[in-house]
C-alpha positions in Angstrom: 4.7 -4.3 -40.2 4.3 -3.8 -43.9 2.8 -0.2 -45.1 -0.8 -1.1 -45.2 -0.9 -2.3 -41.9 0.0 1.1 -40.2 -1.9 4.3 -40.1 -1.1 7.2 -42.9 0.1 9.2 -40.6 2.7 6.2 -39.5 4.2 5.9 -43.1 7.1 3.3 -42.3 10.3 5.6 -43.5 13.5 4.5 -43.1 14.7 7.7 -42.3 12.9 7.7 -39.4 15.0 5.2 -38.0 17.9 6.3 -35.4 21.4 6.8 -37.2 23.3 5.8 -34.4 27.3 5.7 -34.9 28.4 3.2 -32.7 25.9 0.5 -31.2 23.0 0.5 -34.0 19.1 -1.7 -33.7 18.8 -3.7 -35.9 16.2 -2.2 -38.4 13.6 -4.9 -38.3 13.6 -3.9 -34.6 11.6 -1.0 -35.1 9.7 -2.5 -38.1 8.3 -5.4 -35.9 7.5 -3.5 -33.2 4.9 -1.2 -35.4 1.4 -1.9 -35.9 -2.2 -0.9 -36.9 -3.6 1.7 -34.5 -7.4 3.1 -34.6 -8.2 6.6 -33.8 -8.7 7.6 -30.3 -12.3 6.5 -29.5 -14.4 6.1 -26.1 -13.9 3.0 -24.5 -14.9 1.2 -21.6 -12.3 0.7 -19.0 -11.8 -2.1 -16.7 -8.4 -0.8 -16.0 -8.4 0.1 -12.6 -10.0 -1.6 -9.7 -12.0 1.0 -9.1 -13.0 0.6 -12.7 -13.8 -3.0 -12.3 -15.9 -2.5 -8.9 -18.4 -0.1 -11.7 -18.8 -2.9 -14.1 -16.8 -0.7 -16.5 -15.7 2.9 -17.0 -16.4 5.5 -20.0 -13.2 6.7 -21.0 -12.2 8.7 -23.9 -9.3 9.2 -26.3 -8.0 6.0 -26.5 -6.3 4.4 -29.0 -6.6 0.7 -29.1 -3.9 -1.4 -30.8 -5.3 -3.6 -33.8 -2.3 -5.8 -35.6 0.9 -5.7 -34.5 2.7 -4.6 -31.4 1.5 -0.7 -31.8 4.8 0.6 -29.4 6.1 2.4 -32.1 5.6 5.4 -34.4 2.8 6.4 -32.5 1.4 9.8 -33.3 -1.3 10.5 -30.9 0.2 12.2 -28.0 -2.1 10.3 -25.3 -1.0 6.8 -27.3 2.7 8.0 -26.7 2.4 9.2 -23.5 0.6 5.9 -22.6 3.1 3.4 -23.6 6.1 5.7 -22.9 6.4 3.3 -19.4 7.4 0.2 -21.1 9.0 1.3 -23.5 11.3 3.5 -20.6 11.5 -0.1 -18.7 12.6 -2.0 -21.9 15.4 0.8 -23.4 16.8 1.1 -19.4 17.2 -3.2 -19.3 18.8 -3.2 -22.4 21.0 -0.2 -21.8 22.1 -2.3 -18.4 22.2 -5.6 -19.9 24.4 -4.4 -22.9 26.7 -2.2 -20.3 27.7 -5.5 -18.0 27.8 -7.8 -20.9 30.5 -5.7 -22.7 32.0 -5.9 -19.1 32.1 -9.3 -19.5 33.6 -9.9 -22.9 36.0 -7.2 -22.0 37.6 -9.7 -19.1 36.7 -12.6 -20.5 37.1 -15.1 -23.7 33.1 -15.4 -23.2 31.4 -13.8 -27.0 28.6 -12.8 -25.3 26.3 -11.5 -28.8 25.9 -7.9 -27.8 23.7 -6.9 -31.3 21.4 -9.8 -30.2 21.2 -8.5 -27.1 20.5 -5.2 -28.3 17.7 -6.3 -30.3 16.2 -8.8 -28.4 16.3 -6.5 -25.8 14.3 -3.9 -28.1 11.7 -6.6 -28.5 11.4 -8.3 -25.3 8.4 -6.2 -24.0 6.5 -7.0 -27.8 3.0 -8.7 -26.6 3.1 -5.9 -24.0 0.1 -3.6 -25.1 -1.9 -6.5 -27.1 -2.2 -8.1 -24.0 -2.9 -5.0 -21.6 -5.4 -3.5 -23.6 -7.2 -6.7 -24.5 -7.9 -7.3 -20.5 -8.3 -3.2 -19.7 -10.8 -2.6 -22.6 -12.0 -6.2 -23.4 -15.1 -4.7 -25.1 -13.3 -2.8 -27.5 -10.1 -4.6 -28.4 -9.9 -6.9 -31.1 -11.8 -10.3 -30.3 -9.0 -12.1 -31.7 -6.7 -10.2 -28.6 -9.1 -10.8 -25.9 -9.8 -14.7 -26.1 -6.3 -15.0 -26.4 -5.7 -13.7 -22.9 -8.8 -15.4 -21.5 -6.5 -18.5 -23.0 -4.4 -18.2 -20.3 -1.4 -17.2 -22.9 0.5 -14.4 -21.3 2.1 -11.2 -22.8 5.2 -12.8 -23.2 4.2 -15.6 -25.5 1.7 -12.8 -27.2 5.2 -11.2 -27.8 7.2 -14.5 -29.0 4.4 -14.6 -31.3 4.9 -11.2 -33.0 8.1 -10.4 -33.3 8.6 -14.7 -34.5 10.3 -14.8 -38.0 10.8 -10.8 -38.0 14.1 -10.7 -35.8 17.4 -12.5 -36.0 17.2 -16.2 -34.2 19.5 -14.8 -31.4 17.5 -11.8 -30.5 14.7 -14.5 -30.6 15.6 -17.0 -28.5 16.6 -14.3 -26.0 13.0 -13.2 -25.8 11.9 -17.1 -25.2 14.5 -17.7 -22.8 13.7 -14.4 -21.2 9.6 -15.8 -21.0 10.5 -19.2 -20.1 9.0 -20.9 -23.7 11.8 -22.6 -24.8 9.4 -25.7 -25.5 6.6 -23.8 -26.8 9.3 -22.1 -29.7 11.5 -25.3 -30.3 14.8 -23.6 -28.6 17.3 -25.5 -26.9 17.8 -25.2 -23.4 21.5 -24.5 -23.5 20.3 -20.9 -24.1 19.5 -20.6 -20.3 23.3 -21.1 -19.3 24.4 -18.6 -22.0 25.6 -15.5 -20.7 23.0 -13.5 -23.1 19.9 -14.7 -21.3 21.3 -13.9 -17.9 22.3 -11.1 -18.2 19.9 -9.9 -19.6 17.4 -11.7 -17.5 19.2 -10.0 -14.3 19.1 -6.6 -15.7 15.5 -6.7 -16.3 14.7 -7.6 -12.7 17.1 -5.2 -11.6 14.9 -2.2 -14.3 11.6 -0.9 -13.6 11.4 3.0 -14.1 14.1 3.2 -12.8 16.9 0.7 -11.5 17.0 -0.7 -8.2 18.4 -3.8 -6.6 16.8 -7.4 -7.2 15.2 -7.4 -3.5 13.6 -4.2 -4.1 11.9 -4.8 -7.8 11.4 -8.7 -6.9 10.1 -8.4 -3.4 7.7 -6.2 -4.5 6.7 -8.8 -7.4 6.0 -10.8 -4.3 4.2 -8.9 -2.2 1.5 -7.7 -5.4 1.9 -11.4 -7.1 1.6 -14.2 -4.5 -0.1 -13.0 -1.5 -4.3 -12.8 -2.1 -5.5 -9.5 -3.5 -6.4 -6.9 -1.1 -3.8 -8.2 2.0 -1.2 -6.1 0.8 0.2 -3.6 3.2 4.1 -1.8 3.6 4.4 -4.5 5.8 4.0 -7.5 3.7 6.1 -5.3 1.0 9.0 -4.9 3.7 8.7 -8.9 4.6 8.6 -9.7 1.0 11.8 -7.6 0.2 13.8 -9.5 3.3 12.8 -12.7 2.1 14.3 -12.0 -1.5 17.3 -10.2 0.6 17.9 -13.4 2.5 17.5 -15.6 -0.8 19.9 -13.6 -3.0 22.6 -13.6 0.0 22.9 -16.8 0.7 22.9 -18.3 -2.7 25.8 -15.6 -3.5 27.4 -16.7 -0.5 27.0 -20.2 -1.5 28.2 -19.6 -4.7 31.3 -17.6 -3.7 32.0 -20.9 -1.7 31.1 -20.6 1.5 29.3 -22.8 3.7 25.6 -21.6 3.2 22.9 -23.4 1.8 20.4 -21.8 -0.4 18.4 -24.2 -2.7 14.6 -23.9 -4.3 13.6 -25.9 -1.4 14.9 -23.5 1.1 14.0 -20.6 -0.9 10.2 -22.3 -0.9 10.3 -22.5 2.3 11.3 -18.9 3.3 8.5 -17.4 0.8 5.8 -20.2 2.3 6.5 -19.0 5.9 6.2 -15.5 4.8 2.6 -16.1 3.5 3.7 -16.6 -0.4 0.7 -18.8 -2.7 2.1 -21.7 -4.4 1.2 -19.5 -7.9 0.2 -16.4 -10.1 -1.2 -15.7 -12.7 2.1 -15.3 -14.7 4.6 -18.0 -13.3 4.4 -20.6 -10.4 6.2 -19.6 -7.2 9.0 -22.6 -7.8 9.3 -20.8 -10.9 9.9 -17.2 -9.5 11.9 -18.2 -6.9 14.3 -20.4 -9.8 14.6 -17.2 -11.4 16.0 -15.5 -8.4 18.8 -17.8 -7.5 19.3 -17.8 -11.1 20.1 -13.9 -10.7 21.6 -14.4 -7.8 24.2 -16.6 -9.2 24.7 -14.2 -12.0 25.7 -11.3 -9.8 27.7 -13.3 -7.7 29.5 -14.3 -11.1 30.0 -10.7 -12.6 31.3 -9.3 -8.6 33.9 -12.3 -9.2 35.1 -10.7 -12.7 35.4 -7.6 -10.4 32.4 -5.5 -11.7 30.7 -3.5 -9.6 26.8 -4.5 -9.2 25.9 -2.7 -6.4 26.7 1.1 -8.3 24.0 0.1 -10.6 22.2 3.5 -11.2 22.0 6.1 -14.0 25.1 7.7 -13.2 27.1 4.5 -13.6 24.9 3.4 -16.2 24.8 6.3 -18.6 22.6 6.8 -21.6 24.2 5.5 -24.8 23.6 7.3 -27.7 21.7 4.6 -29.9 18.9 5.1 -26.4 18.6 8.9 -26.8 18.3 8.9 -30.1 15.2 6.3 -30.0 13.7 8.4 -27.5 14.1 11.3 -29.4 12.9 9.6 -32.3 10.0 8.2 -30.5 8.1 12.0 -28.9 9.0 12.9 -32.3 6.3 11.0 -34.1 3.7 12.7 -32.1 5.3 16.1 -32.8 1.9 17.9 -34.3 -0.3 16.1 -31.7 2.1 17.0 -28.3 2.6 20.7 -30.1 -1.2 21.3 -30.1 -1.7 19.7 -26.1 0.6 22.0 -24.3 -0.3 24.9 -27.0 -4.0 24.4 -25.9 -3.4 24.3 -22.3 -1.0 27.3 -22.7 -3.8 29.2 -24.2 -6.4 28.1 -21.8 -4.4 28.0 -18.9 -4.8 24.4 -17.5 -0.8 25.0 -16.6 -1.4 27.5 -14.2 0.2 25.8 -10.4 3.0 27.9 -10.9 6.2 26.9 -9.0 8.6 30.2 -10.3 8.5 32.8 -12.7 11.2 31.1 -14.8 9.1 28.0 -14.9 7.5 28.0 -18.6 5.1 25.3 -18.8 3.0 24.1 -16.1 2.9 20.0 -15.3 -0.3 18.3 -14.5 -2.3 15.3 -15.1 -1.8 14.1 -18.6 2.1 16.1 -18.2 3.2 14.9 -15.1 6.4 16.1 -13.6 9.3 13.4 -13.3 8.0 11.6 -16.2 10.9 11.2 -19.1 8.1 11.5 -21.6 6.8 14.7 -20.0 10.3 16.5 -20.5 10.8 15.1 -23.5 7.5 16.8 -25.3 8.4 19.6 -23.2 11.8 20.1 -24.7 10.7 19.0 -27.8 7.8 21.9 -27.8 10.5 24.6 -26.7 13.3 24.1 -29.1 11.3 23.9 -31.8 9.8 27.4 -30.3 13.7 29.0 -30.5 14.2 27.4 -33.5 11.2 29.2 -35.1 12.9 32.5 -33.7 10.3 33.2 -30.9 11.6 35.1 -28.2 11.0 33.2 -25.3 10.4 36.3 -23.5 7.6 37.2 -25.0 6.0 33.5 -23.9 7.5 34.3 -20.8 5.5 38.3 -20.4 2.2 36.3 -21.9 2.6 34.2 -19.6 2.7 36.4 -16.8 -0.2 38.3 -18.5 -2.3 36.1 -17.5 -1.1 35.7 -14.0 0.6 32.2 -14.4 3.2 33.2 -12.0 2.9 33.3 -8.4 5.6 36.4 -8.7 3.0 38.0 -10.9 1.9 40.5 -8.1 5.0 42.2 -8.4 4.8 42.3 -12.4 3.0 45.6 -14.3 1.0 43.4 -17.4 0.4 47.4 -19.0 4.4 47.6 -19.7 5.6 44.2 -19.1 7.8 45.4 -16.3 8.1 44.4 -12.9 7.7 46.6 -10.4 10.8 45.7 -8.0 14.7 45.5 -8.5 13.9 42.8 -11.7 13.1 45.3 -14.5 15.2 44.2 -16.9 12.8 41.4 -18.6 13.9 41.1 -21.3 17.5 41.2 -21.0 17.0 38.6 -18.4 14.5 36.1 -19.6 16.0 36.1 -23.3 18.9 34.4 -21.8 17.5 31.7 -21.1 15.6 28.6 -22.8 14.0 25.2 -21.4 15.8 22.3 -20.3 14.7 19.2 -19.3 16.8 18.8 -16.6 16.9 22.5 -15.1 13.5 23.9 -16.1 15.6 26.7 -17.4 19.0 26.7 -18.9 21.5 29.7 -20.4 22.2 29.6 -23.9 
């Protein structure tokens, strides 16, 4: 996005790109994915069913995407927080993709692109919030936005669209192979047998929050996708994970060469019996069901390099540096906005279901716990605090001024001293600062 297209509190500077020493985004990456963002506003909210059943909720402080992608350089802490999910999926699928293809080209002659990967794995998620907000707030999103989804044209082509032209042709044509509009865009089909798409196409059915295996992430695709809205139960969830099980097995046996047959028409046949429609909104079930002999092949491919697929997890997978930096880089945008949240709920005591003294900073709705974004603007708040020279036990005795911890009973607020065996307060707490990891950490 050019400079008048993004808010003046979004200035485009290229110093606000990661410097990353090794594996580096491309910086039209970051440019493309930009955008025009309004102020937060009320809306109405069809985003929930429960929102739907009303006819349309009230919500406010929402920030609704008007050119562009709007996923990045948001400033608004609510806007961050909101799109922090895809943005976690998208940076986890890439992270995997690029980790298996260097794998690859490592044991291979195969020149699998790994800086197109890298940024069309950046982009592949593009048409992501254009689309979501135009069905969740269809009042209030551009016009433009919602008749497009009424169209029928799904997030992914909404996404072809934005990031066309603005990204190399390889990290391109990922992104349509990865959507399945290789007509639509004019790219050649070859691109589905080329180990870029694959990959990457595997990794991202193998990413949601967090990485899983494809019968987990798929047969719950299943389950939500093809049966008919409102027969969902852990049953059909556990019968829609065995039937993708059973699929992926056999077609890895068949492809290892052994004497198992697993084509679309038995794969059809399995997901029929198990109650599957023949479509969804998003992709026909031939088409689904392509796609996951298509992975299935894949992994059976990479096991017979002799790579490990089945350690696929954040420990075997870890965090490159070009991925921490970008999420870094991304809370930092919203620096002044996530600074003033916690500081007001600090002050007025929203964080007050205290789990131990040496806990902080209390999680609740809008800071969830387990959420990277949460710890993120939670680290973020609390170095900057040491940085500044605070003591952190004087947040720590305010803290248990106002009876934030459930210890407090045993603490003396006219001395800030406690009345048992832990006197020392100072000595003890100013040892120690936040981690995201830990809660609390020695310095």
């Amino acid at each position: 996005m050019t400079a008048e297209n993004v808010r003046p509190n979004m200035t485009p500077d290229r110093s606000e790109i990661p410097t990353i020493n090794e594996l580096s985004p491309s910086p039209e990456v970051f440019d493309v994915l930009r955008g025009k963002i309004s102020e937060p506003q009320t809306v109405t909210s069809f985003k929930t069913p429960e929102d739907k059943a009303a006819g349309g909720r009230q919500v406010e402080g929402v920030s609704l995407v008007q050119e562009g992608a709007g996923l990045w350089g948001l400033t608004d802490w609510r806007d961050s927080k909101e799109w922090s999910g895809i943005q976690n999926h998208t940076w986890m699928m890439t992270r995997a993709a690029i980790h298996f293809a260097q794998q690859v080209n490592e044991r291979t002659a195969t020149n699998i692109d790994i800086q197109a990967l890298l940024d069309g794995g950046l982009v592949s998620h593009a048409g992501r919030r254009v689309w979501d907000e135009a069905g969740w707030y269809k009042n209030d999103a551009p016009s433009a936005n919602v008749e497009e989804r009424n169209q029928g044209v799904i997030n992914e082509v909404t996404g072809m669209r934005l990031i066309r032209g603005q990204v190399s042709e390889g990290a391109f044509n990922i992104v349509v192979a990865l959507g399945h509009e290789l007509d639509r865009f004019n790219v050649d089909y070859a691109m589905l047998d080329s180990g870029e798409y694959r990959i990457a196409m595997w990794a991202d059915h193998r990413t949601g929050q967090e990485y899983d295996t494809i019968a987990n992430r798929m047969g719950d695709f299943l389950n939500r996708n093809f049966l008919e809205s409102g027969t969902q139960t852990q049953e059909s969830l556990t019968g829609a994970i065995e039937v993708i099980q059973k699929v992926v097995d056999q077609r890895k046996a068949m492809r290892r060469g052994e004497e198992v047959k697993m084509g679309i028409e038995e794969a059809v046949r399995l997901a029929k019996e198990f109650g599957a429609s023949d479509g969804s909104e998003r992709l026909t079930l031939r088409m689904f069901l392509g796609l996951m002999l298509t992975d299935a092949n894949t992994e059976a491919d990479l096991e017979a390099l002799g790579i490990d697929t089945e350690n696929f997890n954040e420990e075997s997978i870890p965090m490159p540096a070009w991925e921490r930096d970008i999420r870094e880089q991304y809370v930092e945008f919203a620096r002044e906005s996530v600074f003033a949240a916690i500081q007001d709920r600090r002050e007025t005591g929203q964080f007050e279901e205290a789990v131990n003294w040496t806990e902080l900073i209390r999680y609740d709705k809008d800071f969830p716990k387990g959420n990277w974004w949460t710890e993120a603007a939670f680290n973020l708040f609390y170095v900057e605090m040491k940085s500044a020279g605070e003591s952190i036990a004087n947040h720590c005795r305010d803290a248990l001024d106002r009876g934030y911890f459930l210890s407090s009973a045993e603490y003396n607020r006219e001395n800030h001293r406690w009345e048992s065996t832990l006197n020392d307060f100072d000595g003890i707490l100013g040892k120690f600062y936040y981690n995201s990891e830990t809660g609390v950490s020695t310095e």
